[in-house]
mmCIF file of the N, C-alpha and C atoms, coordinates in Angstrom:
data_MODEL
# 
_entry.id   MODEL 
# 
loop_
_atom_site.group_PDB 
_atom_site.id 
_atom_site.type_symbol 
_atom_site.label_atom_id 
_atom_site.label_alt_id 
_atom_site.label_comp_id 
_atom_site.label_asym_id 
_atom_site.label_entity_id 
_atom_site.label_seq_id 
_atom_site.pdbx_PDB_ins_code 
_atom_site.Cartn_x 
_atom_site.Cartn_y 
_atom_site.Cartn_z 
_atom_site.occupancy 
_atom_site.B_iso_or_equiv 
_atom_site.pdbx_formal_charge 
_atom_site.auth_seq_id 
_atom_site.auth_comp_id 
_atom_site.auth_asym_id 
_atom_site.auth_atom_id 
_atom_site.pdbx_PDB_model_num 
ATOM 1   N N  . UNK A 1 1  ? 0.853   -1.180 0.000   1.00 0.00 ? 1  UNK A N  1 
ATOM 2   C CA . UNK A 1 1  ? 0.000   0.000  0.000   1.00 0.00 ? 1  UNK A CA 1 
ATOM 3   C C  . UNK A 1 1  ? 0.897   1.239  0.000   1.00 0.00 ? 1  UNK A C  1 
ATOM 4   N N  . UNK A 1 2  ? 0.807   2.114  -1.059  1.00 0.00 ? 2  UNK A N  1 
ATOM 5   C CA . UNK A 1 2  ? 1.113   3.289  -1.194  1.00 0.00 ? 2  UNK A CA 1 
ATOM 6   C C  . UNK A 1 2  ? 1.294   4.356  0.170   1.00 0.00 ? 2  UNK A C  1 
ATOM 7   N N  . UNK A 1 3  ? 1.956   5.481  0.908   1.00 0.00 ? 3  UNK A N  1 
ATOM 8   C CA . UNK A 1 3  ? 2.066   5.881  1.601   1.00 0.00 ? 3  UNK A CA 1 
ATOM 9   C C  . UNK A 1 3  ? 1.100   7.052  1.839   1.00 0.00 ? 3  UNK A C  1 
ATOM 10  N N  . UNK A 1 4  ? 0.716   7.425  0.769   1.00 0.00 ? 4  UNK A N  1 
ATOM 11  C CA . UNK A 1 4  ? -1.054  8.161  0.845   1.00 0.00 ? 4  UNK A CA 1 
ATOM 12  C C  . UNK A 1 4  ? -1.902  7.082  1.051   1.00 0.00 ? 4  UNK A C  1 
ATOM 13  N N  . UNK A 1 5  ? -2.161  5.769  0.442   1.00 0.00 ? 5  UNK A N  1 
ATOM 14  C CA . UNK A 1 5  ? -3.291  5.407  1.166   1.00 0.00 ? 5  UNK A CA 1 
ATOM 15  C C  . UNK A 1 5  ? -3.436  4.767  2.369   1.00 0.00 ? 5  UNK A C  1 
ATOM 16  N N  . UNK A 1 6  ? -2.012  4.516  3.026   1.00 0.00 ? 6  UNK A N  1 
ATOM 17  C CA . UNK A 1 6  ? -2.034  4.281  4.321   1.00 0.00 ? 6  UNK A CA 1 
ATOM 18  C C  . UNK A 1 6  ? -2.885  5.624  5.061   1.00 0.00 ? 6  UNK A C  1 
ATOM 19  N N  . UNK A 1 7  ? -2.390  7.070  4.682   1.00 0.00 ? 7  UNK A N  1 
ATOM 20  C CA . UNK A 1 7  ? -2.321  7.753  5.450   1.00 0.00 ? 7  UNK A CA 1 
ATOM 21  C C  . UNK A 1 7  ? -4.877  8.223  4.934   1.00 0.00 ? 7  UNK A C  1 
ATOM 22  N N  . UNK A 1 8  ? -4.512  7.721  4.104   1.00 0.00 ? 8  UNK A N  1 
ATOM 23  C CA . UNK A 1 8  ? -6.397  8.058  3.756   1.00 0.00 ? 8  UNK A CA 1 
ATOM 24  C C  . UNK A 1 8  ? -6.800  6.949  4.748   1.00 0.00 ? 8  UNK A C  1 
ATOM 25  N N  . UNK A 1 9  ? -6.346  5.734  4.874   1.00 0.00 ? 9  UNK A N  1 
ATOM 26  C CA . UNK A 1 9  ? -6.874  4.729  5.838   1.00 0.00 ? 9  UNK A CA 1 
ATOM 27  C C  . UNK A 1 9  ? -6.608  4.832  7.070   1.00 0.00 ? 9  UNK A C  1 
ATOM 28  N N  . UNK A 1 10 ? -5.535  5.781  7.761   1.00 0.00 ? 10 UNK A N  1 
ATOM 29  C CA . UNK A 1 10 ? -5.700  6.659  9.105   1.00 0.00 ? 10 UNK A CA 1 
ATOM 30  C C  . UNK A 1 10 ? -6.468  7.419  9.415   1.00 0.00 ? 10 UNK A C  1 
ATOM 31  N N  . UNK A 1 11 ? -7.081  8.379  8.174   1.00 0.00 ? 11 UNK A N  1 
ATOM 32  C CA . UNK A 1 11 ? -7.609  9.776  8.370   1.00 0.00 ? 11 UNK A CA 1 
ATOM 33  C C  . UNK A 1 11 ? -8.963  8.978  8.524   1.00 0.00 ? 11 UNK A C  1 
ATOM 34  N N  . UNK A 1 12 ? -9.838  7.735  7.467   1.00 0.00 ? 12 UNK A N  1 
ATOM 35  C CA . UNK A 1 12 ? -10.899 7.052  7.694   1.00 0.00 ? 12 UNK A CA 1 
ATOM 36  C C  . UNK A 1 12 ? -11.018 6.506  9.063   1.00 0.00 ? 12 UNK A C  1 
ATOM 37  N N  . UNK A 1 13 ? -10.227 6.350  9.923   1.00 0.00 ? 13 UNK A N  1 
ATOM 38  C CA . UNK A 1 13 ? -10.403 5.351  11.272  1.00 0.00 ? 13 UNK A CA 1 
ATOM 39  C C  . UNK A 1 13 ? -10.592 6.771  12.138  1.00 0.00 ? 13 UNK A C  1 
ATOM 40  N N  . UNK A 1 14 ? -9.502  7.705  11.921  1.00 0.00 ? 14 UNK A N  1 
ATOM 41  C CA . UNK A 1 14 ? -10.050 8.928  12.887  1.00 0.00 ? 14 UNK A CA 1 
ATOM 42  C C  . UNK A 1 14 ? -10.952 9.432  12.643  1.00 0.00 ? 14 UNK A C  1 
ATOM 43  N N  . UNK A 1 15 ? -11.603 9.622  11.491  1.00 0.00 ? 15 UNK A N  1 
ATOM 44  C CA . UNK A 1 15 ? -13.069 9.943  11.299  1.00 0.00 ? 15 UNK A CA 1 
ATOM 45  C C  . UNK A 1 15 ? -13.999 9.339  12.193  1.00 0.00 ? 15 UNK A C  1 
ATOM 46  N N  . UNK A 1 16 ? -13.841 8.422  11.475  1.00 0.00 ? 16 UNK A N  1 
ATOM 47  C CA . UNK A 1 16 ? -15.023 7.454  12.248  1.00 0.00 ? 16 UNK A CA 1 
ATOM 48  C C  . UNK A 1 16 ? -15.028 7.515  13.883  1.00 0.00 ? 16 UNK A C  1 
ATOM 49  N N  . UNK A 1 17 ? -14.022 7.391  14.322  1.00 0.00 ? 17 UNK A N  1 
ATOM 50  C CA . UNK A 1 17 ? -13.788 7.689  15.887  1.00 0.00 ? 17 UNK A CA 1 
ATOM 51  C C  . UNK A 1 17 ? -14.434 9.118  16.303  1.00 0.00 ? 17 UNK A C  1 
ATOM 52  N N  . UNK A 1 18 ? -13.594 10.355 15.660  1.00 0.00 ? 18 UNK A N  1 
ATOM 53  C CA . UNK A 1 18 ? -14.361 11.309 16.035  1.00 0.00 ? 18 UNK A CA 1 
ATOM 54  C C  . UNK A 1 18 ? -15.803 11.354 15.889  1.00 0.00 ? 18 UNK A C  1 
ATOM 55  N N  . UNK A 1 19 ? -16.381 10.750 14.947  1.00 0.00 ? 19 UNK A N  1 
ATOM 56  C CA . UNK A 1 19 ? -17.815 11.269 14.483  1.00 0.00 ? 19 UNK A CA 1 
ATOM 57  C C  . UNK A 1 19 ? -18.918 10.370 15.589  1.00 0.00 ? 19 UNK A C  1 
ATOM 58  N N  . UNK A 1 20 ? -17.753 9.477  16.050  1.00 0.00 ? 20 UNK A N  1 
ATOM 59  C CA . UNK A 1 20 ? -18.668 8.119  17.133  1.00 0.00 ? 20 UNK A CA 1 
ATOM 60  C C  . UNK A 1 20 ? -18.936 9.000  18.775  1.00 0.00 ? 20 UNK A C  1 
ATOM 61  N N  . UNK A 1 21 ? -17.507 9.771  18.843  1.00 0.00 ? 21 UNK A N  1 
ATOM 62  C CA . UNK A 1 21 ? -17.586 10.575 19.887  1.00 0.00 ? 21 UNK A CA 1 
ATOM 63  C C  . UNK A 1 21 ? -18.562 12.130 19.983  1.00 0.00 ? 21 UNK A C  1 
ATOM 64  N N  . UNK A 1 22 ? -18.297 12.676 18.809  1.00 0.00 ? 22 UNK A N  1 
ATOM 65  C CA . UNK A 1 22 ? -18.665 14.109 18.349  1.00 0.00 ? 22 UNK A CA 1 
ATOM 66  C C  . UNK A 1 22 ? -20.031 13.741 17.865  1.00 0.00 ? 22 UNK A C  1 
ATOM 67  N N  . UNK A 1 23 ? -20.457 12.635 17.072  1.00 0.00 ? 23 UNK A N  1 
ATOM 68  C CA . UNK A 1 23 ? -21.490 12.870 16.794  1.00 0.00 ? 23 UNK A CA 1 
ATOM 69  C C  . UNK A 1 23 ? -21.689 12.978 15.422  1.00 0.00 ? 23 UNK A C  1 
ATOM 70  N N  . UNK A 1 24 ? -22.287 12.452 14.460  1.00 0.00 ? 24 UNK A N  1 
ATOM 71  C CA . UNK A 1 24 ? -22.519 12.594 13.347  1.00 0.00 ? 24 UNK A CA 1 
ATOM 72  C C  . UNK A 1 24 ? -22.358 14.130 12.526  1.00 0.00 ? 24 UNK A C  1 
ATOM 73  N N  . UNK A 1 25 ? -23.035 14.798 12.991  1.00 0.00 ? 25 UNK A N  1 
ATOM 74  C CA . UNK A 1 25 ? -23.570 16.092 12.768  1.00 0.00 ? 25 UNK A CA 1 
ATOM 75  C C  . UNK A 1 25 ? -22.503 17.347 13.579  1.00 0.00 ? 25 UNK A C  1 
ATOM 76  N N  . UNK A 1 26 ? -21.806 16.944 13.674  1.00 0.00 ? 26 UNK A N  1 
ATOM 77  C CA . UNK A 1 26 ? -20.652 18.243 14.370  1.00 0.00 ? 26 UNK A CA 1 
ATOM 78  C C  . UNK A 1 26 ? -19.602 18.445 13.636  1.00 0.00 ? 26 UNK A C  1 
ATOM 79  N N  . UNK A 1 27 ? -19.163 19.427 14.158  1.00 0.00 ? 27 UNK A N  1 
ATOM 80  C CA . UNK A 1 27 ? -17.939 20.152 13.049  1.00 0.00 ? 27 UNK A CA 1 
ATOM 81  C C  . UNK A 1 27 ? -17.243 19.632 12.931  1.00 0.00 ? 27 UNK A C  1 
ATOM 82  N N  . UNK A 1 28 ? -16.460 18.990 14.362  1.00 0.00 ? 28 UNK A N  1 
ATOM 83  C CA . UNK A 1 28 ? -15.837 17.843 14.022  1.00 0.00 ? 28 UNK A CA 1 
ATOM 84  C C  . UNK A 1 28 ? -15.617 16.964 13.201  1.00 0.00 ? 28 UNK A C  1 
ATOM 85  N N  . UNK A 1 29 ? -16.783 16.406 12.941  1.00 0.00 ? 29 UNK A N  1 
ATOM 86  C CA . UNK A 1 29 ? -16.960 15.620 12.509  1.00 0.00 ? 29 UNK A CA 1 
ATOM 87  C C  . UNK A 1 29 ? -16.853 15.503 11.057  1.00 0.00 ? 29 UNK A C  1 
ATOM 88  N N  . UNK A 1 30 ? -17.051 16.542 10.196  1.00 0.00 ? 30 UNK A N  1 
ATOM 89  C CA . UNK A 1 30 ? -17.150 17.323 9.258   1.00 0.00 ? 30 UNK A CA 1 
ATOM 90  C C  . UNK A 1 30 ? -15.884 17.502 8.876   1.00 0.00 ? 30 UNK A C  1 
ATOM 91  N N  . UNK A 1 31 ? -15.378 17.901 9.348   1.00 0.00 ? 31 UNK A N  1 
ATOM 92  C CA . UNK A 1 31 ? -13.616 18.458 9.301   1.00 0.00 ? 31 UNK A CA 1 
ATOM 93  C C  . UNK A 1 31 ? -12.876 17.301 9.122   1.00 0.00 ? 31 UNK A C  1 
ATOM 94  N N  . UNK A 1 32 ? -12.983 16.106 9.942   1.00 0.00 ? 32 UNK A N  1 
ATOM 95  C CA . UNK A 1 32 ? -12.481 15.154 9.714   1.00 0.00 ? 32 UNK A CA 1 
ATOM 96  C C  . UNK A 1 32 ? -12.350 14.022 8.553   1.00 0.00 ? 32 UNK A C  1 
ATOM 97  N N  . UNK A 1 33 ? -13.764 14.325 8.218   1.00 0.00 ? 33 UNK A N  1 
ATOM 98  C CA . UNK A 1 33 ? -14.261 13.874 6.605   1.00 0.00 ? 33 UNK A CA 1 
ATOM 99  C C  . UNK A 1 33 ? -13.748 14.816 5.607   1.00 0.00 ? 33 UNK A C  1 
ATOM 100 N N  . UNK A 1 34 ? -13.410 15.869 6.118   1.00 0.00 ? 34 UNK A N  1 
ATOM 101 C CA . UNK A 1 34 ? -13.071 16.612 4.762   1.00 0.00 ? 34 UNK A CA 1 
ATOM 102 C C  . UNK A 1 34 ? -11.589 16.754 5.024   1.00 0.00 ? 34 UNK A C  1 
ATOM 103 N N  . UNK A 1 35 ? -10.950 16.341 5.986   1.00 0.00 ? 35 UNK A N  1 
ATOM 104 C CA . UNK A 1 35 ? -9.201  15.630 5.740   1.00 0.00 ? 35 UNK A CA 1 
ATOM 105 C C  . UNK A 1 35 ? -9.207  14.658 4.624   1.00 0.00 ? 35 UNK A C  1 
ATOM 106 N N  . UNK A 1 36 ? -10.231 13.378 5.058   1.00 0.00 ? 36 UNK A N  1 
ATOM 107 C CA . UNK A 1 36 ? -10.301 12.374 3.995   1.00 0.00 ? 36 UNK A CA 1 
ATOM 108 C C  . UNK A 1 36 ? -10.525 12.705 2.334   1.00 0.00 ? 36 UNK A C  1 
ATOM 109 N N  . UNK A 1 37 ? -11.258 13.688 2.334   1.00 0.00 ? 37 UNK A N  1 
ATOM 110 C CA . UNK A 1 37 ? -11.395 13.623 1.107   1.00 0.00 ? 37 UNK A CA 1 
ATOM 111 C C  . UNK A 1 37 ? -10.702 14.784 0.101   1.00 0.00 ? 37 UNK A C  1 
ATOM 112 N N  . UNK A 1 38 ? -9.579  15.316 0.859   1.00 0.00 ? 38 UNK A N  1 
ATOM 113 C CA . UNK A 1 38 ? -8.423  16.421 0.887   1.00 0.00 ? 38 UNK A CA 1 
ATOM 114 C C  . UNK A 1 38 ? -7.554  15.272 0.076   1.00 0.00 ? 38 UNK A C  1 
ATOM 115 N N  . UNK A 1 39 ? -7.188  13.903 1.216   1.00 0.00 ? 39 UNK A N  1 
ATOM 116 C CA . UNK A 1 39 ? -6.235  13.261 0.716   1.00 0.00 ? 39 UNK A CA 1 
ATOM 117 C C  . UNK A 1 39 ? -6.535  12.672 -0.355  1.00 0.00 ? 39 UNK A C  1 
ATOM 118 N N  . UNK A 1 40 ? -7.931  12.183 -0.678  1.00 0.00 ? 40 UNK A N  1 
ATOM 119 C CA . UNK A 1 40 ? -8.465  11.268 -1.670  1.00 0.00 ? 40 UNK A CA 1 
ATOM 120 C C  . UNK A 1 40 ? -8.019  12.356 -3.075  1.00 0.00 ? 40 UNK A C  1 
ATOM 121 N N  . UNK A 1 41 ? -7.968  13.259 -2.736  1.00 0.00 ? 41 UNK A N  1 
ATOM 122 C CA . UNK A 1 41 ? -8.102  14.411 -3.994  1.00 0.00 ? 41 UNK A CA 1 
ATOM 123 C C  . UNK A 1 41 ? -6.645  14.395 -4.287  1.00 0.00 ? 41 UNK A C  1 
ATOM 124 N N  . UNK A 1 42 ? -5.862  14.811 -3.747  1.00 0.00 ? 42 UNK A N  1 
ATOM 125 C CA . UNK A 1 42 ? -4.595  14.400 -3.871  1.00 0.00 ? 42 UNK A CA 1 
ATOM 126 C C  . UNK A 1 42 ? -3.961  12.982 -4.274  1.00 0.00 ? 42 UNK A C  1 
ATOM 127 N N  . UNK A 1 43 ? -4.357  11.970 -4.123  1.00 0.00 ? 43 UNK A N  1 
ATOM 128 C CA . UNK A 1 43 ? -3.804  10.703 -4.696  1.00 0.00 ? 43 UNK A CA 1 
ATOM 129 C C  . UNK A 1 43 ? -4.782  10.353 -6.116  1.00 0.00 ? 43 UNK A C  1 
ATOM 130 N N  . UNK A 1 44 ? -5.333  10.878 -6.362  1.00 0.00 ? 44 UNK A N  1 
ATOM 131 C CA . UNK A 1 44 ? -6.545  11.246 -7.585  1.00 0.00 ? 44 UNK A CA 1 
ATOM 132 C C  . UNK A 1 44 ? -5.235  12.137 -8.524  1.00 0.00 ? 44 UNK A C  1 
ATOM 133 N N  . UNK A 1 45 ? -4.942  13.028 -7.864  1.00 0.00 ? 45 UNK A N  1 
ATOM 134 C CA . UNK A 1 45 ? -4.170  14.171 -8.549  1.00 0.00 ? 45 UNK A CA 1 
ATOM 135 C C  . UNK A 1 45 ? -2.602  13.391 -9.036  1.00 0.00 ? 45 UNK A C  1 
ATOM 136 N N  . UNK A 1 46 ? -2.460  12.901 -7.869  1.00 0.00 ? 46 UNK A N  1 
ATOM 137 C CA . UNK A 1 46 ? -0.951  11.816 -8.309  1.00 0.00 ? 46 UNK A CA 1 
ATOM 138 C C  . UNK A 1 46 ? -1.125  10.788 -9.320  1.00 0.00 ? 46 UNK A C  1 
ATOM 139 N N  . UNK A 1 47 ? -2.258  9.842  -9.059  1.00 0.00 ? 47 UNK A N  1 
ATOM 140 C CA . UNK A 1 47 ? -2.506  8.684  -10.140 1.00 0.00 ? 47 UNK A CA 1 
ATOM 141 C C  . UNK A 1 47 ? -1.866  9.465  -11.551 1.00 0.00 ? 47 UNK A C  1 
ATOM 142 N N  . UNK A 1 48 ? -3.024  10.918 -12.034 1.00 0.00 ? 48 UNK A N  1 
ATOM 143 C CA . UNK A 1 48 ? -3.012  11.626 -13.005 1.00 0.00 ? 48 UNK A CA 1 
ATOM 144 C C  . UNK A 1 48 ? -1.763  11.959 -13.775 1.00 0.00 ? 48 UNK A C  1 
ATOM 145 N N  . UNK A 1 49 ? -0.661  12.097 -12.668 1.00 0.00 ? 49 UNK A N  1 
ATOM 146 C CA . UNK A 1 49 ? 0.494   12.828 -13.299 1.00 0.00 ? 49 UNK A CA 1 
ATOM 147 C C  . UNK A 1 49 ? 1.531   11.463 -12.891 1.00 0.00 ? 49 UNK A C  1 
ATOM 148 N N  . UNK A 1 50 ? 1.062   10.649 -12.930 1.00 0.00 ? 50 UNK A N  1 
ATOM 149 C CA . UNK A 1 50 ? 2.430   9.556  -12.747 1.00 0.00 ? 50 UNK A CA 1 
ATOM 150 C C  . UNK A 1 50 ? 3.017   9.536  -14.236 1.00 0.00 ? 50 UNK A C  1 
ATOM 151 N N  . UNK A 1 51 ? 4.811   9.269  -13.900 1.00 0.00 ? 51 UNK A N  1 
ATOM 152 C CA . UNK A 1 51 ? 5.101   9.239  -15.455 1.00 0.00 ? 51 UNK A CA 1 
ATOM 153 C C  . UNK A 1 51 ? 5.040   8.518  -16.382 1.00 0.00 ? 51 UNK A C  1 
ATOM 154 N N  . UNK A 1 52 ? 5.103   8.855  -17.238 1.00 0.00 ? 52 UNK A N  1 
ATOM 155 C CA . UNK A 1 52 ? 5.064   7.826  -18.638 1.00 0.00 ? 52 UNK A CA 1 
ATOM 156 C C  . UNK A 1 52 ? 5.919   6.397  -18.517 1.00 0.00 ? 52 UNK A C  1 
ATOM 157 N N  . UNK A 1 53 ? 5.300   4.851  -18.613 1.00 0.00 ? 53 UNK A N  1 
ATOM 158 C CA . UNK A 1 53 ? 6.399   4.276  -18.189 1.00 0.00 ? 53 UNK A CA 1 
ATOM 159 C C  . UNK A 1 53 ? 7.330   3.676  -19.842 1.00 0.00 ? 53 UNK A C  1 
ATOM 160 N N  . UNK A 1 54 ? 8.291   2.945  -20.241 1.00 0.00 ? 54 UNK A N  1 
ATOM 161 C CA . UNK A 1 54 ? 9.134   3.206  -21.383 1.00 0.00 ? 54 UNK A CA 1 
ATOM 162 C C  . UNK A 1 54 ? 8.221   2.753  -22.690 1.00 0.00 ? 54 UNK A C  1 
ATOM 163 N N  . UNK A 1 55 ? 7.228   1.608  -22.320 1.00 0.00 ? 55 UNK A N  1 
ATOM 164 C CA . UNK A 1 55 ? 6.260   1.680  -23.782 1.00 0.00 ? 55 UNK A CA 1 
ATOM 165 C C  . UNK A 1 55 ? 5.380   3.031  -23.836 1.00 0.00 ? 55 UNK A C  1 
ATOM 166 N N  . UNK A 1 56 ? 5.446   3.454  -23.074 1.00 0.00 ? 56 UNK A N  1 
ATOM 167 C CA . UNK A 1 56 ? 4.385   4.757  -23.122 1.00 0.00 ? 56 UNK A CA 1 
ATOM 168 C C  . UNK A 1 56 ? 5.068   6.041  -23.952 1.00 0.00 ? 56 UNK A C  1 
ATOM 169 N N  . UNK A 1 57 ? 6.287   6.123  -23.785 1.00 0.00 ? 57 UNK A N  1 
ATOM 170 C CA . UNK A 1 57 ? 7.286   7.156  -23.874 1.00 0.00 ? 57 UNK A CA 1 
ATOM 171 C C  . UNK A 1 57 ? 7.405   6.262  -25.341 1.00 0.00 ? 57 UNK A C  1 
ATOM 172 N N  . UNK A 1 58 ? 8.126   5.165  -25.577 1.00 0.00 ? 58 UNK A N  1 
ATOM 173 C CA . UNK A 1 58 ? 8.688   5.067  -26.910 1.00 0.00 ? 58 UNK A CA 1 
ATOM 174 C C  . UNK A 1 58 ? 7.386   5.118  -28.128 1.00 0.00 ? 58 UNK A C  1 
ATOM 175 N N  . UNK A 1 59 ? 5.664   5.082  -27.569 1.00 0.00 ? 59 UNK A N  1 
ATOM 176 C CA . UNK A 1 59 ? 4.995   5.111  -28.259 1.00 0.00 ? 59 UNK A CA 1 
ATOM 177 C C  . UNK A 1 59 ? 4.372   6.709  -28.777 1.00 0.00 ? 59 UNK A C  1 
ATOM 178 N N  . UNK A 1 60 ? 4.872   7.021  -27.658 1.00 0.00 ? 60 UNK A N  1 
ATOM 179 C CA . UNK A 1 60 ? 5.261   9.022  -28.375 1.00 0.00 ? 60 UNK A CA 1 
ATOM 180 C C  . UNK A 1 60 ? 6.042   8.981  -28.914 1.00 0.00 ? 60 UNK A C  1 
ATOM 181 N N  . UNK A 1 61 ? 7.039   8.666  -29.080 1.00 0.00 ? 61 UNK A N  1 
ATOM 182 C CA . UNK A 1 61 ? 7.637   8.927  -29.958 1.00 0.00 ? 61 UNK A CA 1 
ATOM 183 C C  . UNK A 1 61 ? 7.786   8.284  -31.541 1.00 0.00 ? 61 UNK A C  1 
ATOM 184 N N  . UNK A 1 62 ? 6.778   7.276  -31.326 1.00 0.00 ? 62 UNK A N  1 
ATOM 185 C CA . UNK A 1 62 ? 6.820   6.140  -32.739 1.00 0.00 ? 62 UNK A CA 1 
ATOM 186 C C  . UNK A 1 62 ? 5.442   5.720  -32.651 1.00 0.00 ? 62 UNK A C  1 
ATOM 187 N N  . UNK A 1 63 ? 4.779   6.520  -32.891 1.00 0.00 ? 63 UNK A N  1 
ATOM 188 C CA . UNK A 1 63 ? 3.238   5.896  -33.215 1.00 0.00 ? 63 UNK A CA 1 
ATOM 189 C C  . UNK A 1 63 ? 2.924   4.681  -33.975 1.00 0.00 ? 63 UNK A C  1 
ATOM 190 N N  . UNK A 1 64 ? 3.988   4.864  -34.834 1.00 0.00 ? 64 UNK A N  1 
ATOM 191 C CA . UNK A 1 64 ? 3.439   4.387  -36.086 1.00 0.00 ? 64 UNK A CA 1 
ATOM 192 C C  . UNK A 1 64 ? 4.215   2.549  -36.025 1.00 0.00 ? 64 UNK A C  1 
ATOM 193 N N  . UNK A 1 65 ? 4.792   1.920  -34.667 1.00 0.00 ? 65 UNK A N  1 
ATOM 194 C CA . UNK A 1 65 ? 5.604   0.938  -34.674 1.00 0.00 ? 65 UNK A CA 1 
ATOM 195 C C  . UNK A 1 65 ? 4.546   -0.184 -34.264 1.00 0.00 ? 65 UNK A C  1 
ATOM 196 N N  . UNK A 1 66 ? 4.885   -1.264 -34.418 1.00 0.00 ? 66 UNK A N  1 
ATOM 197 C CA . UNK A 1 66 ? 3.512   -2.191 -34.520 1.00 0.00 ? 66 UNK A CA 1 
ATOM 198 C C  . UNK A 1 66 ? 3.610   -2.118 -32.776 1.00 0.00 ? 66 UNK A C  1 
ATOM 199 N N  . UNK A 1 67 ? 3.741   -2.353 -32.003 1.00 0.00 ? 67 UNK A N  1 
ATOM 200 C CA . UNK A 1 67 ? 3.936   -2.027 -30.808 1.00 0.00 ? 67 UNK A CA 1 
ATOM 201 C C  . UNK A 1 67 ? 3.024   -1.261 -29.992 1.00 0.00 ? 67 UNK A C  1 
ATOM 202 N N  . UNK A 1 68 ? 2.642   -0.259 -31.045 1.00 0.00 ? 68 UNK A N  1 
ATOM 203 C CA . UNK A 1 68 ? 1.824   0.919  -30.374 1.00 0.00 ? 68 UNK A CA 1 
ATOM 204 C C  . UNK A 1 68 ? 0.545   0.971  -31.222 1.00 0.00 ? 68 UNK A C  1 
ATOM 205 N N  . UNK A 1 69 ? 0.587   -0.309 -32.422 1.00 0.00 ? 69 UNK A N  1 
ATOM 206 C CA . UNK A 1 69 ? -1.178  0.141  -32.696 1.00 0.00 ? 69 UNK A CA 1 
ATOM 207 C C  . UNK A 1 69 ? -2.261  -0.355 -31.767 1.00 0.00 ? 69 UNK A C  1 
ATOM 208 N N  . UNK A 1 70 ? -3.467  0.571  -32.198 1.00 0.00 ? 70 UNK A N  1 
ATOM 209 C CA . UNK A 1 70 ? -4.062  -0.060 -31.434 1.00 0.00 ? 70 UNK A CA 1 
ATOM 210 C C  . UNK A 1 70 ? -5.466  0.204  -32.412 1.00 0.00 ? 70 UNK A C  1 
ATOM 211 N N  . UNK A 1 71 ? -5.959  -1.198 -32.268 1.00 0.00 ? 71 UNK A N  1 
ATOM 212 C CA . UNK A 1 71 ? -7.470  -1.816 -32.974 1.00 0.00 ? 71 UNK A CA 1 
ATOM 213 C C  . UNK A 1 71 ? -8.626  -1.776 -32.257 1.00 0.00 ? 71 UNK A C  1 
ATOM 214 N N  . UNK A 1 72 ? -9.295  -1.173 -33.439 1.00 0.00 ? 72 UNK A N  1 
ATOM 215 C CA . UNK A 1 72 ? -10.952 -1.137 -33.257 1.00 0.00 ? 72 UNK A CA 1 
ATOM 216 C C  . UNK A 1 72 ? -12.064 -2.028 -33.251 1.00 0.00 ? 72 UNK A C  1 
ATOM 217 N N  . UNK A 1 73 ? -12.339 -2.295 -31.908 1.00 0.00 ? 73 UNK A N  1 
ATOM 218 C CA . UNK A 1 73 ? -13.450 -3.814 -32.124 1.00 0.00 ? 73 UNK A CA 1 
ATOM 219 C C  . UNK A 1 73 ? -14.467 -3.665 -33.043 1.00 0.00 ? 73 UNK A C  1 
# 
């Protein structure tokens, strides 16, 4: 497991804790859910920009190599 989703599967357990103590409906509670979904947005944002890995890169640069076609069902 990735070191963001350890840390989204911390922020989910303290949620839940606070919201068991605080209460569904409190700020708390609120705040704590919206850590979670701070981080969720951020590893959303990372997936996005991970880099190209070397078939990805050599198929920018060579579209046209049998390697990189790709067929229409």
């Amino acid at each position: 497991m990735s070191d963001i989703q350890e840390k989204i599967q911390e922020e989910v357990e303290q949620a839940r804790a606070v919201c068991d103590v605080s209460g569904s409906n409190s700020a708390e509670c609120a705040a704590a859910w919206d850590a979670v979904e701070e981080l969720q947005a951020e590893a959303s944002h990372q997936r996005q920009n991970k880099p190209k890995n070397s078939l990805e890169q050599y198929c920018d640069d060579n579209p046209e190599a049998a390697e990189c076609r790709v067929y229409d069902d």
